[in-house]
MDTraj code that builds the backbone (N, CA, C; nanometers):
import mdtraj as md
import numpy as np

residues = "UNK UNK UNK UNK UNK UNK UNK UNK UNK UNK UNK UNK UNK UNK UNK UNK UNK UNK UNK UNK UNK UNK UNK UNK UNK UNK UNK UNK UNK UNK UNK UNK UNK UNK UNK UNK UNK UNK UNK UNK UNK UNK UNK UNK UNK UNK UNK UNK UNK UNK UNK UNK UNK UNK UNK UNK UNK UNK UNK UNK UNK UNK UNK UNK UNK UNK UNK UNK UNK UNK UNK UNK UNK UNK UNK UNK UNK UNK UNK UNK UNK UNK UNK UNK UNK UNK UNK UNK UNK UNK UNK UNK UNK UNK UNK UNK UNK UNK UNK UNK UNK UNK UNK UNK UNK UNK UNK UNK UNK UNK UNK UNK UNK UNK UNK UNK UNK UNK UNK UNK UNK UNK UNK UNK UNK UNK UNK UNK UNK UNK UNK UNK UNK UNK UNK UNK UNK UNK UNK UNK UNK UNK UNK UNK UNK UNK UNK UNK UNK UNK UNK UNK UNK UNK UNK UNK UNK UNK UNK UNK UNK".split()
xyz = np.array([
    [-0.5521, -1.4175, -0.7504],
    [-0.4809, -1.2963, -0.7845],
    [-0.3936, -1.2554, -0.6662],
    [-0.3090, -1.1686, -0.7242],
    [-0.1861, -1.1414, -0.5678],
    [-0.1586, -0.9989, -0.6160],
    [-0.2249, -0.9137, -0.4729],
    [-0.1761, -0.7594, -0.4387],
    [-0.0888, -0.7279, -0.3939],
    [-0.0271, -0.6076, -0.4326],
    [0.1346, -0.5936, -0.3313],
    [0.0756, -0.4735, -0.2695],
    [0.1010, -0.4667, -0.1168],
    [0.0755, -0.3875, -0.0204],
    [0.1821, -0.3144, -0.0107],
    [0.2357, -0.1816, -0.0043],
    [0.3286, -0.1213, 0.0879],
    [0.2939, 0.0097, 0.0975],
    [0.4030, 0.0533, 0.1828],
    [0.3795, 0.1880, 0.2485],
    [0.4804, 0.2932, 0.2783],
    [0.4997, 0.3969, 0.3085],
    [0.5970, 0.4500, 0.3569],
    [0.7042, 0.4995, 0.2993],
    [0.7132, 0.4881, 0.1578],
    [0.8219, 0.5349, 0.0706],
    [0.8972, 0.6085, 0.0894],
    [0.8752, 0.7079, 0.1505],
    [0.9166, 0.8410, 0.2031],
    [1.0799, 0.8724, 0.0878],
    [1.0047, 0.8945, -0.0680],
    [1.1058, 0.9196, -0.1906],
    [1.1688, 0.8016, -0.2036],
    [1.2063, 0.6977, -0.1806],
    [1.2956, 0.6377, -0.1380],
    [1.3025, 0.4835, -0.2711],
    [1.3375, 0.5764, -0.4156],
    [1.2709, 0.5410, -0.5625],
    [1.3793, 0.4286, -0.5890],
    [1.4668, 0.3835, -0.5043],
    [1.5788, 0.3051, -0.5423],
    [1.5035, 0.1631, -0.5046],
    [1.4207, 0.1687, -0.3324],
    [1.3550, 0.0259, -0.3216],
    [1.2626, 0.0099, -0.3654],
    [1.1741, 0.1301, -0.4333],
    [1.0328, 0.1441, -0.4685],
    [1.0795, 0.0523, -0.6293],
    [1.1406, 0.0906, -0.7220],
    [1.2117, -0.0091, -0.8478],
    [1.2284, -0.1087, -0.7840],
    [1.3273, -0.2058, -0.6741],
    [1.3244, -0.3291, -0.6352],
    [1.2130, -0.4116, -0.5952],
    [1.0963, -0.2839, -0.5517],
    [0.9596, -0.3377, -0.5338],
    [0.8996, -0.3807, -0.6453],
    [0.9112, -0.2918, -0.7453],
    [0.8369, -0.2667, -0.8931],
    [0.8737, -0.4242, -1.0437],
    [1.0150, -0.4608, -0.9525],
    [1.0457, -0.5469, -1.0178],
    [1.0575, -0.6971, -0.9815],
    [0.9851, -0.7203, -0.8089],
    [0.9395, -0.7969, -0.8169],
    [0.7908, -0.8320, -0.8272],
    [0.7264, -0.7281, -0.8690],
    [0.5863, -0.7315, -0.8924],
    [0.6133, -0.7604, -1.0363],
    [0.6590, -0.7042, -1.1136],
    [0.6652, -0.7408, -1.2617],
    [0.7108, -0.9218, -1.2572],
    [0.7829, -0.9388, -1.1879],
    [0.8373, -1.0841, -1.2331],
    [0.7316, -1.1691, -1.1450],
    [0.6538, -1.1625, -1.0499],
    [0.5412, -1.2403, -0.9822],
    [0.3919, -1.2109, -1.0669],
    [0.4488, -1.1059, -1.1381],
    [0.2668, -1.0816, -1.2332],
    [0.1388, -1.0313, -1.1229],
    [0.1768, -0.9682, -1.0306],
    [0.1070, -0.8855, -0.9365],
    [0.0023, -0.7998, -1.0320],
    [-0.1033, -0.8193, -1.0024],
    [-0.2358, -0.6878, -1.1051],
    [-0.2468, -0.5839, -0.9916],
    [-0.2241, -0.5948, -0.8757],
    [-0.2757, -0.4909, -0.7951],
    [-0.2027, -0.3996, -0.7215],
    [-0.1734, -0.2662, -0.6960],
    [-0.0916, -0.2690, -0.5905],
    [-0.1688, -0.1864, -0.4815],
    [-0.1754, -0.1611, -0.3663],
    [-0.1824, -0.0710, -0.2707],
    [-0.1128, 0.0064, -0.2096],
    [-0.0934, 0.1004, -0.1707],
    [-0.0030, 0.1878, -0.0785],
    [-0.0592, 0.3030, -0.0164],
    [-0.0227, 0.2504, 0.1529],
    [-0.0752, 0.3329, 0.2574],
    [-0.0153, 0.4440, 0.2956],
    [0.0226, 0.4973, 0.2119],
    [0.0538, 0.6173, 0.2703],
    [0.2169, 0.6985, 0.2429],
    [0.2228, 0.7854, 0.2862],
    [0.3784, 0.8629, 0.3107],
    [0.4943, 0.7925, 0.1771],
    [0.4353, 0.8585, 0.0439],
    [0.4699, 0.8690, -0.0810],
    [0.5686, 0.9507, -0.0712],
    [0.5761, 1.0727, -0.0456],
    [0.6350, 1.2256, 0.0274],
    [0.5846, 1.2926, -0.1381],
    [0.6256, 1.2639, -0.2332],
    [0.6241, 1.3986, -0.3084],
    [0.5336, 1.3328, -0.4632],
    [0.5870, 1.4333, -0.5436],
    [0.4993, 1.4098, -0.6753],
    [0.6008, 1.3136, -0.7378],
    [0.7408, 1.3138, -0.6725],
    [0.8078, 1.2000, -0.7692],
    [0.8035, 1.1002, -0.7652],
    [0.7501, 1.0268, -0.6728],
    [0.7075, 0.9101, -0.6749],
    [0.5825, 0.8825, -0.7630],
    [0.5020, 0.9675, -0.7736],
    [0.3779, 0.9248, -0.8800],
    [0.4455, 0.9186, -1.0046],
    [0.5320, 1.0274, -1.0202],
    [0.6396, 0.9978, -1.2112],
    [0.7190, 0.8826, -1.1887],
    [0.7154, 0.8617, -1.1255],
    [0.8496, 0.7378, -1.1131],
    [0.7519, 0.6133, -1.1477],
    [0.6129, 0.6155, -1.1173],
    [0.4871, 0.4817, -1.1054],
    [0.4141, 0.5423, -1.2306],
    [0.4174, 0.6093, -1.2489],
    [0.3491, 0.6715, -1.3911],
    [0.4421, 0.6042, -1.5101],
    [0.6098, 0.6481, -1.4730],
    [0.6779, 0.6001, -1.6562],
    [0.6903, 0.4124, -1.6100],
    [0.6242, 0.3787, -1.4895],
    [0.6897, 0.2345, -1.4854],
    [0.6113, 0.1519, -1.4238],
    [0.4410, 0.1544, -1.4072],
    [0.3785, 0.0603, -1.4042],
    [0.2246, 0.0924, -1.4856],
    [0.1675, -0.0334, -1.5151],
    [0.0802, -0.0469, -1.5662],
    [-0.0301, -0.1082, -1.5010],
    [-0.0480, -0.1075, -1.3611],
    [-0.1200, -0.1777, -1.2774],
    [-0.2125, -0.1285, -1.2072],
    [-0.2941, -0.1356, -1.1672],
    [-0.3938, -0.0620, -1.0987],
    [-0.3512, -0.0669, -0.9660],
    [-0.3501, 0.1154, -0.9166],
    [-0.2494, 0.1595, -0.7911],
    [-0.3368, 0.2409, -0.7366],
    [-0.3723, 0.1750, -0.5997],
    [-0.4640, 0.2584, -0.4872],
    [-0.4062, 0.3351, -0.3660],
    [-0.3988, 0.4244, -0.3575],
    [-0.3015, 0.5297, -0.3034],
    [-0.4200, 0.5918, -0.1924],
    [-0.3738, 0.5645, -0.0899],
    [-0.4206, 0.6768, 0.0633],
    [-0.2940, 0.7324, 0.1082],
    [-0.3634, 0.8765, 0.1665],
    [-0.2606, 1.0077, 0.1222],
    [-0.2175, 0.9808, 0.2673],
    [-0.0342, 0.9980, 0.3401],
    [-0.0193, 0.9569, 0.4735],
    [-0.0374, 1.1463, 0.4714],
    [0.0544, 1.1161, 0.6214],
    [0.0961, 1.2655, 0.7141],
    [0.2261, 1.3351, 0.6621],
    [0.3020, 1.2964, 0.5766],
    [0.4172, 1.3454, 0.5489],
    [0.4232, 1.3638, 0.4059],
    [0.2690, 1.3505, 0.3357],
    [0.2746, 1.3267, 0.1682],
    [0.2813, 1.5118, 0.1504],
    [0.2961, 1.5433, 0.0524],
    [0.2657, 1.6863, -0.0314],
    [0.1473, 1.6702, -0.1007],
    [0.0295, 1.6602, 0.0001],
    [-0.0975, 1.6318, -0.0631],
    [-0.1803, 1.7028, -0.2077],
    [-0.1469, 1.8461, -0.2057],
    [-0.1981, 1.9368, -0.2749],
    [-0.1409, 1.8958, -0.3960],
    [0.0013, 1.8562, -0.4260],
    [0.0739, 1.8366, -0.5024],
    [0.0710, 1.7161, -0.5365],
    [0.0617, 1.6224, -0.4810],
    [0.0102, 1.4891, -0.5138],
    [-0.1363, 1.5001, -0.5718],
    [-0.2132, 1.5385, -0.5025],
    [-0.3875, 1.5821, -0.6541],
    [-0.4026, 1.6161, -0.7241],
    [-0.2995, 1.6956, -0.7602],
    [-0.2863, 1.7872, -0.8908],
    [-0.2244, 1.6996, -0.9386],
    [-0.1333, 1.6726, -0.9268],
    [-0.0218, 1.5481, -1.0035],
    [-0.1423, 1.4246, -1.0655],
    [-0.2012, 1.3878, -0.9935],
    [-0.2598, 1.2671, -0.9652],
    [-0.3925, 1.2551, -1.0875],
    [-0.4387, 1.3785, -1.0925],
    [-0.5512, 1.3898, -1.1944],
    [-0.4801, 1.3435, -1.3233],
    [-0.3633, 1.3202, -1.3625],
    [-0.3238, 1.3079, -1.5150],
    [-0.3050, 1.1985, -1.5000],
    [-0.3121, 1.0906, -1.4126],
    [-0.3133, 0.9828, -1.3628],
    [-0.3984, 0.8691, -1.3418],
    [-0.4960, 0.8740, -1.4475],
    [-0.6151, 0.7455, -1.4163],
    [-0.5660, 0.5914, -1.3550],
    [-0.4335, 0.5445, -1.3895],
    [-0.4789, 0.4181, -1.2915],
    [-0.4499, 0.4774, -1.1612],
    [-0.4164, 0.5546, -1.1078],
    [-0.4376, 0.5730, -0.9971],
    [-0.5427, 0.6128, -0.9395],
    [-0.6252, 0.5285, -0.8240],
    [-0.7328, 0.5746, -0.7639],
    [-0.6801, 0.5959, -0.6072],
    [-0.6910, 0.7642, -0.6100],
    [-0.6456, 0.8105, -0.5300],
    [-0.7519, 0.8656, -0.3572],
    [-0.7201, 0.8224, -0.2716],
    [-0.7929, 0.8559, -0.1099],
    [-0.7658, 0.9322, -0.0500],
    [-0.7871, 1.0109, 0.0341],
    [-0.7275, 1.1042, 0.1150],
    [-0.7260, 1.0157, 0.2731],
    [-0.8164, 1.0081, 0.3426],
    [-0.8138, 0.9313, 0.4909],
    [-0.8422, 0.7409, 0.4601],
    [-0.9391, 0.6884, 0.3931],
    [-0.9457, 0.5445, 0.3859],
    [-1.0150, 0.5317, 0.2637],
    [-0.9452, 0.4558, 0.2027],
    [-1.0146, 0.3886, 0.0984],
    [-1.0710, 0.2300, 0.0901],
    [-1.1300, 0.1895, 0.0481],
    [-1.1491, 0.0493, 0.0184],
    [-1.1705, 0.0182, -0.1029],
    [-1.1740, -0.1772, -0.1289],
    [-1.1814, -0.1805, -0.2783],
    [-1.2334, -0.3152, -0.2403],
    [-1.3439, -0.4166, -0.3483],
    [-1.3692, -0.5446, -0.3373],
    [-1.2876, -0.5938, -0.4462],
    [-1.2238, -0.7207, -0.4314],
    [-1.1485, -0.8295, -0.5063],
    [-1.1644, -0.9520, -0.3973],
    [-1.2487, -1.0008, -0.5307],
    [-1.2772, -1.1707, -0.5314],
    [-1.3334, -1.1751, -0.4276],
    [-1.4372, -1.1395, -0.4037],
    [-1.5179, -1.1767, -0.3012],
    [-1.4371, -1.1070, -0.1349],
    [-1.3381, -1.0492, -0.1806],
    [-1.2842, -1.0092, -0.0470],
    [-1.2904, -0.7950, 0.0027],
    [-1.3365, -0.8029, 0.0902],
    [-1.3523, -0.6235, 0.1397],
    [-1.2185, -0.6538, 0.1742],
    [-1.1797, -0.5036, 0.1457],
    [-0.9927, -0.4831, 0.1617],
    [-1.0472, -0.3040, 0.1964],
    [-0.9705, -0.2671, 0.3746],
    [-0.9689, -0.1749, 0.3542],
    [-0.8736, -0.1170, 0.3804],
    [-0.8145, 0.0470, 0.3523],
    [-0.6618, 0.0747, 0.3426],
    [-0.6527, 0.2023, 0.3938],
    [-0.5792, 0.2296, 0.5082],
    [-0.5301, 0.3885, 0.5469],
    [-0.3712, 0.4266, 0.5903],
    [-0.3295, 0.5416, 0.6585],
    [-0.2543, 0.5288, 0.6861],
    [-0.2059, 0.5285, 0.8393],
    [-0.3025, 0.6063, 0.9311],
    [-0.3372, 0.5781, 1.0698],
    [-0.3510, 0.4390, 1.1092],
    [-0.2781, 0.3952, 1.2127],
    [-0.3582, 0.2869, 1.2453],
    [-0.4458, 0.2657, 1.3380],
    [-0.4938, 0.4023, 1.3851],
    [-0.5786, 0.4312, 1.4673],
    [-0.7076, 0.4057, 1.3750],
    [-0.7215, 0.4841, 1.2669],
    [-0.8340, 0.4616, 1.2350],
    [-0.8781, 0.3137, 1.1304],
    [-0.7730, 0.2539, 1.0949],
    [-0.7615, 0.0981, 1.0801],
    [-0.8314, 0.0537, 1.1621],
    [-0.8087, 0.0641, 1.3061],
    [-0.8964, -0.0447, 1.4692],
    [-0.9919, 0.0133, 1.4416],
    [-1.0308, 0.1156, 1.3889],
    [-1.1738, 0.1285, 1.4164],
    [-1.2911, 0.0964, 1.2899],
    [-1.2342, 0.0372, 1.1661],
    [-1.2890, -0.0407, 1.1019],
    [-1.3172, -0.1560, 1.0914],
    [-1.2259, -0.2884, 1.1955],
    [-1.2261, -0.3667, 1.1563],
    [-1.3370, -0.4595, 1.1413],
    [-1.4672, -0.4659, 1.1986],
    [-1.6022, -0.5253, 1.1614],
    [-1.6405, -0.4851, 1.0290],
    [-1.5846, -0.4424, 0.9549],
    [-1.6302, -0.4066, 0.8145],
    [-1.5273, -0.5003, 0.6862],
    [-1.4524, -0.5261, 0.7582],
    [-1.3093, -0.6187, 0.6533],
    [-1.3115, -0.7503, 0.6258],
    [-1.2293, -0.7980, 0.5240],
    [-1.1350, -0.9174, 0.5760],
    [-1.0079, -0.8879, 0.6133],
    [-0.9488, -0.7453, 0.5260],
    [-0.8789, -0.7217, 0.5888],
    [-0.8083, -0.5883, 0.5642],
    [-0.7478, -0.5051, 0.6241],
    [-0.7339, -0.3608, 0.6452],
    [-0.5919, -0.4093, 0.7076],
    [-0.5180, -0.2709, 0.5871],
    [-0.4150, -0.2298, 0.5623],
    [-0.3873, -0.1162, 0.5841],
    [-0.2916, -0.0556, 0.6925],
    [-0.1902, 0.0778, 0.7536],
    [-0.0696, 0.0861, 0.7583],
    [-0.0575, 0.2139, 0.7169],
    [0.1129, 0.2625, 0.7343],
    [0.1348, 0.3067, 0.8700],
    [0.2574, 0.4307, 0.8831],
    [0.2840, 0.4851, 0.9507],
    [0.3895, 0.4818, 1.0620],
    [0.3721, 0.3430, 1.1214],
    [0.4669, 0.2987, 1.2313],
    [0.5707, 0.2126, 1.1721],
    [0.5888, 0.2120, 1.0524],
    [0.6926, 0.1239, 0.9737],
    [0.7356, 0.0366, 1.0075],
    [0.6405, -0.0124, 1.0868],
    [0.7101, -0.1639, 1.1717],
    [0.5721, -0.2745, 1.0977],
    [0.6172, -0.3879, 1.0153],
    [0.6081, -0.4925, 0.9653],
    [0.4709, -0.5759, 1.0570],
    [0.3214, -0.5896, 1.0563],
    [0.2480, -0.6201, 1.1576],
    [0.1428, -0.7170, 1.1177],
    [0.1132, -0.8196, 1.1674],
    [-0.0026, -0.8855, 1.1136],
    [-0.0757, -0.9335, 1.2470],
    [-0.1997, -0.9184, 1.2535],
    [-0.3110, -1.0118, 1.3862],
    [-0.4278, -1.0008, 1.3242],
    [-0.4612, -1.0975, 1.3933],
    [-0.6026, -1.1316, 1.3302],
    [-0.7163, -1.0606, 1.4537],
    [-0.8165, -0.9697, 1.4129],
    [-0.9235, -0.8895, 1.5505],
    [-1.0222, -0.9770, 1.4813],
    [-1.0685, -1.0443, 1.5544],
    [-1.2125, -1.1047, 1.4943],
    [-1.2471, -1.1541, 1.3522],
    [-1.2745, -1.1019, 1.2525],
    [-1.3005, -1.1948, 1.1616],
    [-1.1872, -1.1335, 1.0334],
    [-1.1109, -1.0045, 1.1355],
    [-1.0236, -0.9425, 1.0166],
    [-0.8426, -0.9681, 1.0250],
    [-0.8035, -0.9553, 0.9253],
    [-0.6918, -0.9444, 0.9632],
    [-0.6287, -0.8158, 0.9353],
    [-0.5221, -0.7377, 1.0219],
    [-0.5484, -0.6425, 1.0454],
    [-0.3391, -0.6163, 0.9997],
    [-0.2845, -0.5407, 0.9242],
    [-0.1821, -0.5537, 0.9102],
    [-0.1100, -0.4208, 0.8624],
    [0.0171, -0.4380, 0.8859],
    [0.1171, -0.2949, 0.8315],
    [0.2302, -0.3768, 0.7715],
    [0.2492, -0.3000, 0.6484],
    [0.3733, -0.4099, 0.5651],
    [0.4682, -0.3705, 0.5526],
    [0.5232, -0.2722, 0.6626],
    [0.5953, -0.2280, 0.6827],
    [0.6380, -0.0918, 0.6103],
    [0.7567, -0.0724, 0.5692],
    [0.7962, 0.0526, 0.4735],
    [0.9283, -0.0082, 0.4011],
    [0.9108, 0.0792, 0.2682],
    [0.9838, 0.0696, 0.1566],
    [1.0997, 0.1297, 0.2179],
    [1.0996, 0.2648, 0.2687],
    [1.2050, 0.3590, 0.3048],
    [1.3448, 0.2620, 0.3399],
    [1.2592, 0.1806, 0.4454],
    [1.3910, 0.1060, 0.5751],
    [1.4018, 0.1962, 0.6452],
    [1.2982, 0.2831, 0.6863],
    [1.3736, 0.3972, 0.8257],
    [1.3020, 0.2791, 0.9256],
    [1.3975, 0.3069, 1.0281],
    [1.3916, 0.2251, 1.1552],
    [1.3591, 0.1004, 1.1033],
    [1.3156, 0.0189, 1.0807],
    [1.3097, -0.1508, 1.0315],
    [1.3859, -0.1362, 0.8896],
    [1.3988, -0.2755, 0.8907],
    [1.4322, -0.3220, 0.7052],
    [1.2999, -0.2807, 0.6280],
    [1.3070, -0.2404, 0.5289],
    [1.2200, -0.2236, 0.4164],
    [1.1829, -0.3534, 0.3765],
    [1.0479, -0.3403, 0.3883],
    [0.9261, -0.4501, 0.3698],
    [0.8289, -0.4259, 0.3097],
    [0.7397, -0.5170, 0.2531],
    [0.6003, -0.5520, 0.1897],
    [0.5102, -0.6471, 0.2259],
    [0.4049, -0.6545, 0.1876],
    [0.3144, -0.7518, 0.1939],
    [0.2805, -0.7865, 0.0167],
    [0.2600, -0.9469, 0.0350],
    [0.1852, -0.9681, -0.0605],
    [0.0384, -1.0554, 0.0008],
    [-0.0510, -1.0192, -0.0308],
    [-0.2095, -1.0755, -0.0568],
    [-0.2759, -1.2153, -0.1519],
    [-0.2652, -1.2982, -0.1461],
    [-0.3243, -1.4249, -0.2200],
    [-0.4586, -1.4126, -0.2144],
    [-0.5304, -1.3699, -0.3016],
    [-0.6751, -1.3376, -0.3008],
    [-0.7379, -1.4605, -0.3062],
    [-0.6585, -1.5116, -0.3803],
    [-0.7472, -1.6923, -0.4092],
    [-0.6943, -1.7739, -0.2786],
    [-0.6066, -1.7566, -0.1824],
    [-0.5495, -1.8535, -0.0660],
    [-0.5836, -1.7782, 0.0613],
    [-0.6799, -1.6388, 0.0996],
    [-0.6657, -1.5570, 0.1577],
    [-0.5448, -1.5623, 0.2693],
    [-0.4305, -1.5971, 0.1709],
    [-0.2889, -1.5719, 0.2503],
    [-0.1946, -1.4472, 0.2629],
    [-0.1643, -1.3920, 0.3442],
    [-0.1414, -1.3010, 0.3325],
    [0.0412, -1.3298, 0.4147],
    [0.1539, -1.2689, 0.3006],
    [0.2985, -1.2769, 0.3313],
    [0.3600, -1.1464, 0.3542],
    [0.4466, -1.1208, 0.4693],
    [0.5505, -0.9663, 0.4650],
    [0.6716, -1.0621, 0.4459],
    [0.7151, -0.9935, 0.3224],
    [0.8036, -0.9795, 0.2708],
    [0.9098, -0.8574, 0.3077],
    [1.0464, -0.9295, 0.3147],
    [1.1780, -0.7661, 0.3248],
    [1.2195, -0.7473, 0.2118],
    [1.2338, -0.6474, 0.1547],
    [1.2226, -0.6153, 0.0300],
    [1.3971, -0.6506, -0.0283],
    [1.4610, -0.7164, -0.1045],
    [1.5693, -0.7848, -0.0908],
    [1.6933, -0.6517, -0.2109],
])
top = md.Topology()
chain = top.add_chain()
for i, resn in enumerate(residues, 1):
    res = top.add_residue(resn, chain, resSeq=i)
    for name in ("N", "CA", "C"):
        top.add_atom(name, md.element.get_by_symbol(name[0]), res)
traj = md.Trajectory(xyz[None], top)
């Protein structure tokens, strides 16, 4: 199976569709996103246009209150406030938007996923791999993703084209 990781949207619904449509054409079941959504329009924008199961940790720049309220009419979304995790295929996946508090999980992973610094990151700490897939936005870097190979535990950042 193959997850799409990203982060950082910050509104920014023009690459979040270029994202959306290469997940539709790769047949992606999963998506993740760490963080800094900014508002409730991004959940309507993933509400009229995916059907996928979408795990959402809330960043520093989200409209949190407004995003929970939003979010309750929203079952595939399983929504986090500081870290969430999820098992697929035999693999612990965990997800925030700090990457402070990312380092301080990593004996618990295979592998843990953060926003925030919108800079594109992958290393391996011990038995995890530890990564940021950059941001959708493109503030300061190109707008990027990760995709996840659950069955190859390969993991690709992608620039979002």
């Amino acid at each position: 199976m193959k997850i799409a990781v990203a982060s950082d949207i910050h509104d920014n619904l023009a690459n979040l569709e270029k994202l959306l449509s290469f997940i539709k054409r790769e047949k992606i079941k999963v998506i993740i996103l760490c963080g800094d959504l900014c508002g409730k329009e991004v959940l309507e924008f993933l509400k009229k246009n995916v059907d996928k199961e979408i795990y959402l940790i809330l960043g520093n720049a989200d409209r949190k209150e407004e995003i929970f309220k939003f979010a309750k009419n929203f079952p595939e979304i399983k929504l986090f406030d500081k870290f969430g995790e999820i098992e697929i295929e035999g693999l612990k996946i965990g997800f925030c938007h700090q990457p402070e508090l990312a380092k301080e999980k990593l004996r618990n992973y295979d592998f843990i996923f953060y926003g925030h610094t919108h800079k594109p990151w992958v290393e391996k700490i011990g038995n995890c791999i530890l990564a940021n897939p950059g941001n959708l936005a493109g503030i300061f870097f190109k707008a990027s993703f990760a995709i996840l190979d659950t069955k190859t535990k390969k993991l690709f950042l992608k620039e979002l084209f």
